[in-house]
N, C-alpha and C positions, 0 to 999 in steps of 0.2 A: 811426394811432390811430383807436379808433370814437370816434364822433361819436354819430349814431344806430345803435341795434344793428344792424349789416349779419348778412344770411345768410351760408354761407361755402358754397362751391361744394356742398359734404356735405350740406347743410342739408336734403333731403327722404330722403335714406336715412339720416341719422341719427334724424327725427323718425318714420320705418317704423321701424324697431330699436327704438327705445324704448319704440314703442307695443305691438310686438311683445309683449316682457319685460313689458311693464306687463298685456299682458291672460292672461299664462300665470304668476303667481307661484309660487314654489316657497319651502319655509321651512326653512331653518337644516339644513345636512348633507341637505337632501332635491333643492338644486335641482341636475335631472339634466341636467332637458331642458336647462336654460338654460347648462347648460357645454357639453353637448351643441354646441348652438346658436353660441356664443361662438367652440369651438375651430375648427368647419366656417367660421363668417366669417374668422379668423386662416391657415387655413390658405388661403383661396380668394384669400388678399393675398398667399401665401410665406413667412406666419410660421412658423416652427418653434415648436411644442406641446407641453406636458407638461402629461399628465392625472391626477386622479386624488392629487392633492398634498391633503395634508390633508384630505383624504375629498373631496370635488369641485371642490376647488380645480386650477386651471388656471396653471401657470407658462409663459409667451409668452416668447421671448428673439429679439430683432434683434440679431444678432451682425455688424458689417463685418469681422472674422476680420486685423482691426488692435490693435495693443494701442491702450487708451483708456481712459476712464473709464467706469460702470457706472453707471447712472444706474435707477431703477425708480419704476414710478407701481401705485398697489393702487388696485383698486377692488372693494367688497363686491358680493355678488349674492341675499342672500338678503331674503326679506319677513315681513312681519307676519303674524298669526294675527289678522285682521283684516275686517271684511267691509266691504266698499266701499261707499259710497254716492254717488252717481253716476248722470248719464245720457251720459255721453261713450260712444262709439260703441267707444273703446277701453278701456272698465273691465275690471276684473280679471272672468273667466271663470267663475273656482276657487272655489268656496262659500269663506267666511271666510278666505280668503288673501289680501293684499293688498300693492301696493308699497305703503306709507305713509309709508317714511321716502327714495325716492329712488333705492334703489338700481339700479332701471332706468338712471335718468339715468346714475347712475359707469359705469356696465356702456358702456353708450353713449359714453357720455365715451371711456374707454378704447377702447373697437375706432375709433373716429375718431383718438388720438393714432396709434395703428396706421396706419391708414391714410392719415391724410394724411403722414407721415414715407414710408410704402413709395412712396406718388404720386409725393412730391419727393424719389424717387432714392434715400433711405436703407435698409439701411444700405452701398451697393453707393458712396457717395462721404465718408461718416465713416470717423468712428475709436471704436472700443470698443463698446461695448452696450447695448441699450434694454432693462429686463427688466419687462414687463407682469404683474400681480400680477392676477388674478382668484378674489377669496377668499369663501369660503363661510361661513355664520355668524356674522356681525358682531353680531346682535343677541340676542346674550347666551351662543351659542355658543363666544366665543375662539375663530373659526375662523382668525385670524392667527395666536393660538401653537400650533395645530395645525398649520399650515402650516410655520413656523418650526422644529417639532421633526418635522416629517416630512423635514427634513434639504435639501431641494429646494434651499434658497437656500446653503445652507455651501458649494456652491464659488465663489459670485459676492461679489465684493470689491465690492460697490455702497457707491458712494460716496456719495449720496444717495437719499433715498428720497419720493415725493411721493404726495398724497392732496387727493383734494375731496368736499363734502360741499353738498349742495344749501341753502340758507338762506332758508327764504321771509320772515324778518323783510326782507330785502334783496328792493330791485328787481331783477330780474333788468338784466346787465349791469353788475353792484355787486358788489365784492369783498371779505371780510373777511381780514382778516391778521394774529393774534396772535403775538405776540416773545414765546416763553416756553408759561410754563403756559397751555393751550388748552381740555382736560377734566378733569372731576372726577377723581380715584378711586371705585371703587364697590365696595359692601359690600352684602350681604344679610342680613337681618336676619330668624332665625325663630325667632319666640317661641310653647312650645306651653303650656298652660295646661291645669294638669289639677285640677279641684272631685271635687262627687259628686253624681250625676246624681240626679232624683228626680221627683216629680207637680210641675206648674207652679203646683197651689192649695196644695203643701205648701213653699215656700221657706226655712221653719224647720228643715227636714230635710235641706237638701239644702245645697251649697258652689256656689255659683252662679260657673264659671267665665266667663259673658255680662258677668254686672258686673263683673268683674275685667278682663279683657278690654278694657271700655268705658273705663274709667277709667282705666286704662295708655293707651289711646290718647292720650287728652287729656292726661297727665300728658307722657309723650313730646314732647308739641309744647315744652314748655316747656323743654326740654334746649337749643334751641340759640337761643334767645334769652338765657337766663340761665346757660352755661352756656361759651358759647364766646363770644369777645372780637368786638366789631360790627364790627371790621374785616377779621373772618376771615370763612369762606363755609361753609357745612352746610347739607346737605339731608335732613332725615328724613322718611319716608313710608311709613305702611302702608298696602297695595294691596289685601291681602286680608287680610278677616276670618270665617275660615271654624268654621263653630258650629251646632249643633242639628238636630234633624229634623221635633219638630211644635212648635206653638203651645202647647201645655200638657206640656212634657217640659221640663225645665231638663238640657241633657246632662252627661256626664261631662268633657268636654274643648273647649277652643276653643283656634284655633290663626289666629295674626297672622303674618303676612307683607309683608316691607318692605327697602323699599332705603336705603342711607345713601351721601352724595355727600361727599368733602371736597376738599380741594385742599392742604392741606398735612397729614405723616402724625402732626405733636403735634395737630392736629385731632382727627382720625380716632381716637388712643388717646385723649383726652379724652371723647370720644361713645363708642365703645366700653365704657369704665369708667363713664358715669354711666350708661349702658343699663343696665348689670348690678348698680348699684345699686340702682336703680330697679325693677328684676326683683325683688329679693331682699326690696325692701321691700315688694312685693306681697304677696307670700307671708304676711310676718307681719301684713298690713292684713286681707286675705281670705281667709286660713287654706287658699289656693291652695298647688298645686307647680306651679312652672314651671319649663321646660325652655329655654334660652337658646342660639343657635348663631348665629354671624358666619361667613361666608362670603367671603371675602375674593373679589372680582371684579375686575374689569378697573385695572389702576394707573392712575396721572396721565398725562396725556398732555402730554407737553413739547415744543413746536417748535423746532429749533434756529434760534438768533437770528441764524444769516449765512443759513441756507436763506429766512426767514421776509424778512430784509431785501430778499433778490435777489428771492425770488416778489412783494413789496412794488412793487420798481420796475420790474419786468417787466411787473407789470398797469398800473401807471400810464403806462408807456406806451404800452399797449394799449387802453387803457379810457381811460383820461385818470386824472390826480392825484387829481380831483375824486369817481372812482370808486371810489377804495380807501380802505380804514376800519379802522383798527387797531382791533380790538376788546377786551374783556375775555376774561377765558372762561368755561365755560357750567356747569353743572353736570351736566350729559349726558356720560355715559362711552362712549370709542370704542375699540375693541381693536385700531387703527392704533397705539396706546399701546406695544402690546409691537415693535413692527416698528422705534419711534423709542429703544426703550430696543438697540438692535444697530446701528441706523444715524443719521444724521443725518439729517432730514429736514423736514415740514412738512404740515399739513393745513389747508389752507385751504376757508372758505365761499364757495362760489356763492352772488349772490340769485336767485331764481328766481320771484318772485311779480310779477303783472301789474302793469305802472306805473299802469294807471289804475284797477287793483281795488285797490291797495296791497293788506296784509297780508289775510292772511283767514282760513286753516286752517294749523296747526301741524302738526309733522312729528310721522306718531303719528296724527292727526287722519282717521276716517273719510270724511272731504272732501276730502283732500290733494290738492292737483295741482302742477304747476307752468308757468312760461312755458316754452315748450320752444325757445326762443332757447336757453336756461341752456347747453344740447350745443353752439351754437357757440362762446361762449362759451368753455364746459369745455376743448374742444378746441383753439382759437387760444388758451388763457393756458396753458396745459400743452404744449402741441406748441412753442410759445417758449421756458417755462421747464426743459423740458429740455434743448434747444439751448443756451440759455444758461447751465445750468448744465455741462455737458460742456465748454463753451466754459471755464471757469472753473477746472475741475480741469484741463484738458487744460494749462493754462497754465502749471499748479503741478508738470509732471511727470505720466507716467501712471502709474497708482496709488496715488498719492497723493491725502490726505483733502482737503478742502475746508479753505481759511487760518484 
């Protein structure tokens, strides 16, 4: 058990690696180098590679060439459109590219569950296979169901499937664990707004689609307070309000842009339908036309409840009881979503934020950092929980699902 966070023998080539990825980001189907980079470390341990999976996606496979169980860990690689702010010595390089959300750390994570398994003799003294997922696109990409329908994983009968995800609300060496619903669903939401453009001194003339515009925004908010039941969860948000070109032109067109979060799907048709009523009553208030599109994006992310229980008491013996935190879940959509809608499996939080800085920057956050303990961490509670989960199917017969 830790006590206090110990290092793990990896602990200064994991925190080179990361820092690596952290000062070279690459964004969504772009990161080349960093598969590049991943497969040349996989290969310099004896992994066998596959390149090139759903556009730069990378499939790793530890085969002991025994029958067994299949067991797989994903970890995203791509970054934000972001520009760092920072004076670490290790910031991002790349004009407005940025890790923001972590995914350096999973990248890291992963090539240590690698390596410390090749160290202690695996897969030359198991049974069945590790299959390391390195996927591209996470944010906002579905570079998982690119991956998925680029056909890579349909010969592997994986029996579980696992994921982590960095958490700065958590101290690092703190675990979260949700049984069940984990992430939102998410939906996109593009409302285009068409008036008639005119002189900004003649407003009389003109169909102001600004104020229509304005007024939906604020109207919108009141959908999911009065609208969907206080027990249930909705997130409505527009991100962009895109409109006009001078300070005296009232334009032809504005155009809203927005994301909707639910967690259950009579939510989601609930907000959906009062959006478009809401839309339609504009038109007749503002003598607007508007133009309404749902985009349906990344589904619900569901843990399954024996993976989520065993990853549960694996960290607590790891970490200690006192360590792990059954959580709620979040309203942030992760495209690990489609990988648990084909397998069974679990994505759990790392914390990662300084114990004696507690909280500070959110993920997304131009300031993001984290403890970078987080990588031993990631590595000792994953390099366990796959152990222990092979241990578990292996018990059940090989091939067989999880009880």
């Amino acid at each position: 058990m830790m006590g206090a966070i110990e290092m793990s023998p990896l602990h200064d080539w994991l925190v080179e690696l990361r820092r690596g990825f952290h000062q070279s980001p690459e964004l969504s189907y772009a990161e080349f180098g960093t598969s590049r980079r991943i497969a040349a470390k996989l290969r310099e341990m004896g992994v066998d590679v596959q390149e090139g999976v759903g556009g730069t996606g990378i499939v790793a496979r530890m085969d002991s060439g025994r029958p067994g169980p299949v067991v797989a860990f994903r970890a995203d690689m791509d970054a934000l459109p972001l520009e760092e702010i920072s004076t670490e010595p290790y910031c991002s390089t790349v004009p407005g590219v940025m890790h923001a959300c972590g995914h350096d750390a999973h990248i890291t994570i992963g090539l240590g569950v690698a390596r410390t398994l090749m160290d202690e003799g695996w897969p030359a003294t198991g049974k069945g296979k590790v299959v390391l997922v390195f996927q591209p696109a996470e944010e906002g990409g579905a570079g998982a169901l690119a991956m998925l329908r680029s056909g890579a994983l349909d010969g592997e009968p994986i029996d579980a499937i696992l994921a982590g995800h960095v958490h700065p609300e958590l101290p690092v060496g703190h675990v979260g664990v949700v049984p069940g619903m984990c992430n939102a669903a998410s939906d996109s939401v593009r409302i285009r707004i068409t008036g008639k453009g005119g002189h900004g001194a003649q407003p009389h003339r003109c169909v102001d689609p600004i104020l229509a515009g304005a007024a939906l925004v604020t109207q919108l908010q009141s959908l999911v307070s009065r609208s969907i039941s206080p027990i249930d969860s909705a997130v409505l948000t527009i991100g962009q309000f895109v409109a006009g070109t001078a300070s005296n032109i009232i334009p032809q067109q504005a155009v809203l842009n927005g994301t909707l979060r639910t967690l259950r799907p009579e939510v989601r048709d609930v907000m959906a339908e009062r959006i478009d009523g809401m839309v339609k009553g504009l038109e007749l208030a503002y003598g607007v036309k508007v133009d309404l599109e749902m985009i349906p994006g990344y589904p619900l992310l569901v843990n399954d409840p024996i993976v989520a229980e065993m990853a549960r008491n694996v960290a607590s013996d790891f970490l200690g009881p006192d360590r792990v935190h059954i959580e709620l879940p979040r309203m942030g959509a992760e495209d690990f979503a489609y990988f648990l809608q084909r397998y069974p499996g679990a994505l759990l939080r790392l914390g990662c934020h300084k114990p004696e800085e507690g909280f500070r920057h959110a993920l997304h956050s131009p300031h993001f950092d984290l403890d970078e303990r987080v990588l031993d961490v990631g590595v000792g509670l994953f390099t366990r929980l796959i152990k222990r989960l092979m241990a578990e199917v292996r018990a059940q017969g090989p091939g067989t699902s999880l009880p």
